[in-house]
N, C-alpha and C positions, 0 to 999 in steps of 0.2 A: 504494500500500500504506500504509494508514493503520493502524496499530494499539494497543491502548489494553490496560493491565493495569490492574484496579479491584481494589483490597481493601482491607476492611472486617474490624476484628477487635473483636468485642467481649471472649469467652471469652479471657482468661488464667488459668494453671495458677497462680501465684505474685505476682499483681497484680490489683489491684482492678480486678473484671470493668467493662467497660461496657456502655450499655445503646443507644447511637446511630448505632455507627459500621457497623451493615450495612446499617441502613435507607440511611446517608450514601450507601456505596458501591452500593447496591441501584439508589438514584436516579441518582446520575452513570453510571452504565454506562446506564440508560434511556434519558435523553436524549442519549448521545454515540456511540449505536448506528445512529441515522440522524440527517436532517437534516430541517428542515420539511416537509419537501414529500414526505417517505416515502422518499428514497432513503439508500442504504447510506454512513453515513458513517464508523464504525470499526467493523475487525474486534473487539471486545471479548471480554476473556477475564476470569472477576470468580472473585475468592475471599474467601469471606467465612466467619469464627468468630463462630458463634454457640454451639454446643456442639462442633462439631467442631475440629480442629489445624492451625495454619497455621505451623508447623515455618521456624525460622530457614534452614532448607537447603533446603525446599520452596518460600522464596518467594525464598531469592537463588536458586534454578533458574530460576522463572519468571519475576524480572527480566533476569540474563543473555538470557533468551530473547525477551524483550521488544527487549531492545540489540541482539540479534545480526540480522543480515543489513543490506542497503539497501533501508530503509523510508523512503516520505516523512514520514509522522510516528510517532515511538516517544513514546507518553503512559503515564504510571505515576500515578496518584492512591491516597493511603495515608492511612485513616481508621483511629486507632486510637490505643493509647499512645506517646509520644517520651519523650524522657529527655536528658540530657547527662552524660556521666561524664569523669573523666579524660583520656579520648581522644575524646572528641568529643561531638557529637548522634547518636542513636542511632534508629528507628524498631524497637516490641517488640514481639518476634514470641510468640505463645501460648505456647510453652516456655521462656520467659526466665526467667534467675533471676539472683542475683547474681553480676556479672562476667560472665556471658556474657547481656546483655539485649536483644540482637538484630542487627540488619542495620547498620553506620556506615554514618551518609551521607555521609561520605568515599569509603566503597567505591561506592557506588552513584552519586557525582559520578564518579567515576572510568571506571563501564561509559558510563555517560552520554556523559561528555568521549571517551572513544576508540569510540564506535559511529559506522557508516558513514551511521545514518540522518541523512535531512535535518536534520530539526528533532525534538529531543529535549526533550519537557515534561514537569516535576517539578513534582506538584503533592500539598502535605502539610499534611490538618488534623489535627496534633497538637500536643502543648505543646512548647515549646523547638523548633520546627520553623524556626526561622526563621534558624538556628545552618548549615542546609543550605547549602554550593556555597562555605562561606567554611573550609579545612580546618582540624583540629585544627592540622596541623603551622605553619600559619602565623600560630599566636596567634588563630585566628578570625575576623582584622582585614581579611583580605582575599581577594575571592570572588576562583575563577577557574574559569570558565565559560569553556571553547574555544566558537568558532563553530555559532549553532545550537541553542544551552542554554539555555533558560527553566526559573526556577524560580519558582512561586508558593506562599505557606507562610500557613497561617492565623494564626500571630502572630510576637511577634520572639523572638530565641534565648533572652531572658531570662522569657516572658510563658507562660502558660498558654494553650491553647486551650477553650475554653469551648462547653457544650451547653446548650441551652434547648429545652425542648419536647420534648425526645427526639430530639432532630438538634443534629450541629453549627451554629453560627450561622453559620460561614465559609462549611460545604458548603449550608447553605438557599439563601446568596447567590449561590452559585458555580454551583447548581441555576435560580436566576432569570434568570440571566445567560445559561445558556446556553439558556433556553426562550426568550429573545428581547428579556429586558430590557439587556441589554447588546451588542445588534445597532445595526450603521452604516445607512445607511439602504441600502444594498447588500443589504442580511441578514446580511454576515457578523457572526459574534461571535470575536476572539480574544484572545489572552492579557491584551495589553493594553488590550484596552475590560473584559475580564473586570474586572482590575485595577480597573481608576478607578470604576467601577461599586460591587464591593467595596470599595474603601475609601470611596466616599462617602460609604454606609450606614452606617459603623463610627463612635461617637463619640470623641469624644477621649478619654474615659473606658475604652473598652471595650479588647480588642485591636486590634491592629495588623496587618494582613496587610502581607507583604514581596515584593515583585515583583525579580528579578533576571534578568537577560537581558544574553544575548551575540548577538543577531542583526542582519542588516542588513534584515531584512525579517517581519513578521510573518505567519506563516501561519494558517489560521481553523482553529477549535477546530470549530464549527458553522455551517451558515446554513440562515437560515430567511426566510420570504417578504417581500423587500423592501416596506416603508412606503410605499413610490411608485415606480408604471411606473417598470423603469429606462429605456422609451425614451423617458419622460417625461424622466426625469435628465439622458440624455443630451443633452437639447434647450436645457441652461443654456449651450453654446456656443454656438447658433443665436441664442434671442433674444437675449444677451450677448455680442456679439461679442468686448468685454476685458473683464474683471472690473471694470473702472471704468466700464463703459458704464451709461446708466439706460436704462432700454426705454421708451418715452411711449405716454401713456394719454390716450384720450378716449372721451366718450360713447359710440360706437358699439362699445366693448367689452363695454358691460353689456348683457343682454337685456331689463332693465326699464323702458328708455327706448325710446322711440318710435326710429325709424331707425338702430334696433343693426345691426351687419354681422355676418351669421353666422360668417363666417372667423375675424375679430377675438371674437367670440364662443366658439369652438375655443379660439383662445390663451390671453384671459382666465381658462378655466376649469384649463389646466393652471399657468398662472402663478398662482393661487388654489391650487393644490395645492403646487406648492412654496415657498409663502404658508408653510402646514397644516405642515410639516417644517421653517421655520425657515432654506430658504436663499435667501429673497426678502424683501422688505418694501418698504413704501409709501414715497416719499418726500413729506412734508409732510402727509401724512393717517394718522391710525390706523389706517382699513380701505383695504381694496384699492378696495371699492364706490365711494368720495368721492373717492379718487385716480382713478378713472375717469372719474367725472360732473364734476369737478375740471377735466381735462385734465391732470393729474401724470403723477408717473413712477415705475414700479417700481425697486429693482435690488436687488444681491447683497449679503446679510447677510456677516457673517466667515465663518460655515461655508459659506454660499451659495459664497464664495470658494474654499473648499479644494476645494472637490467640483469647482466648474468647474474646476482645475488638475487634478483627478484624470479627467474628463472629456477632456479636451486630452492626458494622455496614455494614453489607451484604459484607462485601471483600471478603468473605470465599463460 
């Protein structure tokens, strides 16, 4: 039971309307409704103002609902106005006004921290969003996220979040990430590749997106068609017997040389693919091609390394 609450509020009654934040949520509900390959990846439920009311009561009803039961994942992404008052950061629902401006995200760390779901994702492009999971009552100085809590917020508690084009900048990222630019070579995509991905993009100049998490394991967001056979992947502990091994090359791996062995032929071309991805490389030659007519040796790049350890214990 995977399920996902999206909304989008442009239309406020007493605040300056916006013009980005349905298309935002329009998007993330598109791609987070399945996965590459066409199957069902979250039940999604999306509410979005554009002209119509998205009621401080109507949408803590449908977070409550979001929290409630044991779901393997409860996801909440909130496109719209934030604020910080008195008592905290605040996400503003269409009817706000002053003194009552919407939803605290004190309350909503809170449905979050005591839901029985697995893994519980908060994810908010608004301004002051980044004020999330750290409460009023403790000076704002410190998060406390129980087991299980990810929050990702498109800037810091003190920063504006910013629209360009007619889309948030955070959710275009956050959009490319999950269509596959911020996919392992597994396919998956989660929070934290979402993370590093976005803020790489971000200048020093721009916002800030904040990543917080209390988990011992990350769950995926999405996946889509892995970069390379995984039963090609799986074959980095064959030819590699230890991560420090080099695998030796010679002529008869290339097909362009006269007495190539077609077997050593086979190998060649998937050890050339995991060339292509970054967890092999030549030893003493730039290409693979001169390390073979060479008589050199291949072996395992730094991430070459991590995947054979993920390989070794069945992740892969």
């Amino acid at each position: 039971m995977r399920k996902a609450l999206i909304v989008g509020v442009d239309h406020y009654d007493n605040f300056n309307n916006l013009s980005g934040c349905v298309r935002d949520a329009t998007e993330v509900a598109t791609v987070l409704e399945f996965n590459g390959d066409g199957t069902r990846n979250f039940d999604v439920r999306t509410l979005v103002s554009s002209s119509d009311t998205i009621t401080r009561s109507k949408l803590k009803e449908s977070i409550e609902l979001l929290f409630h039961g044991e779901n393997d994942v409860a996801l909440l992404y909130f496109s719209g106005h934030g604020t910080v008052t008195s008592t905290g950061g605040k996400i503003v629902t269409t009817d706000a006004r002053r003194y009552d401006e919407g939803i605290s995200m004190d309350e909503i760390l809170t449905l979050a921290n005591d839901s029985r779901s697995k893994d519980r994702i908060i994810i908010l492009d608004c301004c002051f969003s980044g004020s999330f999971g750290s409460p009023a009552v403790t000076g704002g100085v410190a998060t406390q996220l129980k087991d299980g809590v990810t929050v990702m917020t498109a800037s810091r508690p003190d920063e504006p979040a910013i629209e360009r084009g007619g889309q948030g900048v955070f959710t275009s990222l956050l959009v490319d990430g999950l269509q596959g630019s911020a996919a392992d070579l597994r396919g998956y995509i989660t929070p934290g590749s979402i993370y590093a991905y976005v803020d790489s993009a971000l200048g020093a100049w721009e916002q800030r997106p904040v990543f917080k998490t209390s988990v011992s394991r990350f769950t995926h967001l999405r996946q889509i068609q892995p970069v390379i056979a995984l039963d090609i992947l799986r074959k980095l502990t064959t030819y590699f017997p230890s991560p420090e091994h080099e695998f030796p090359l010679n002529p008869t791996f290339e097909d362009t040389i006269d007495g190539f062995d077609p077997k050593n032929v086979a190998v060649f071309k998937e050890l050339q693919k995991m060339v292509q991805v970054g967890l092999v490389k030549p030893v003493g030659e730039d290409h693979m091609y001169w390390a073979a007519v060479n008589s050199k040796s291949c072996r395992l790049s730094a991430l070459g390394w991590q995947y054979w350890r993920m390989v070794k214990e069945n992740r892969v």
